[in-house]
Phi, psi and omega in degrees: 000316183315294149001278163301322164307333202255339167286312168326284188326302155311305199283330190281339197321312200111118169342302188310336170257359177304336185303359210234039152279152159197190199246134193216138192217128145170227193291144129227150169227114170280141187023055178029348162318307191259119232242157188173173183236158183245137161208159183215160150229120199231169184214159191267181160240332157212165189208142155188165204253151179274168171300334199264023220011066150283124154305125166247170194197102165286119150220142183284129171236179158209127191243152166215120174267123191233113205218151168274144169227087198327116154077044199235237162204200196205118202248130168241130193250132180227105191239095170286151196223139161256107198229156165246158165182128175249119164262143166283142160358314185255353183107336188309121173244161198235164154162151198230149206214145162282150135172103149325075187269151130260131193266118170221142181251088317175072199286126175299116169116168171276124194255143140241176176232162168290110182282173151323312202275011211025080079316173167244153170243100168321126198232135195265165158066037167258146201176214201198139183242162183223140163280087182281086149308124217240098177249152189220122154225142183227167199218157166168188182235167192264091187306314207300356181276318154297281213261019191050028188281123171289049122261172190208133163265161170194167178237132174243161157223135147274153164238130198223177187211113178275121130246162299308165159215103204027224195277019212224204177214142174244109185259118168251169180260166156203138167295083217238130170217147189180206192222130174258138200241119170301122179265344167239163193257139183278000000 
């Protein structure tokens, strides 16, 4: 339900912001070890330039994260996101990001479970789901404000939370780097 509100929202924005979507494709390594890939797709929600011309930028994603935790499992992160981010005069970009993720995990090797009849039964896809709430800040530079290049790197760190994790919470980390790719020209 959240989900749709927050597309409902995006989709309502107005023709007039299709111009500023992009793509942001790169690393994440969760508690930076366990390696995996990032992809997003954002759109803005507002946009305005300061007296000191810094871009500030409200914007909306739907992210989907994927990552291995070797003889583990295999974590898939499906993260709609609220972010803020300011580029400077010179490019330097900043930004800080929401994001009501679900966590769903995928445990490595053959699990069985125990039947009535005490056999075993292979259980296929096993793992587990979870809500994980996100909070992310990042740093990186706007190349297209110097060097006219349509692209921008950034380094991010998530800070994240597993419900459940067994009867408890889990807080992880994760490392993100990567490239925001303009899909349309501004």
């Amino acid at each position: 339900m959240k989900c749709n509100i927050l597309w409902l929202v995006l989709i309502c924005t107005g023709p007039q912001l299709l111009h500023a979507q992009s793509l942001r494709l790169g690393y994440f390594g969760e508690t930076v070890s366990h390696y995996g890939l990032r992809g997003a797709y954002e759109k803005p929600i507002a946009t305005s330039v300061s007296s000191r011309n810094a871009k500030r930028l409200l914007y909306g994603s739907l992210g989907v994260a994927g990552y291995r935790h070797p003889q583990n499992h295999i974590g898939l992160i499906i993260s709609p996101e609220v972010g803020f981010r300011r580029i400077g005069k010179k490019g330097a970009l900043f930004e800080f990001a929401l994001s009501p993720a679900y966590f769903r995990y995928f445990l490595e090797g053959k699990t069985y479970e125990a039947t009535s009849d005490g056999d075993f039964d292979r259980v296929r896809f096993a793992g587990g789901n979870a809500f994980m709430p996100t909070v992310s800040i990042g740093v990186g530079h706007d190349l297209s404000v110097r060097k006219k290049v349509p692209l921008a790197w950034y380094v991010r760190l998530n800070l994240m939370q597993q419900r459940p994790y067994n009867t408890s919470n889990l807080i992880r980390f994760a490392l993100e780097a990567g490239t925001l790719i303009p899909l349309k020209k501004q």
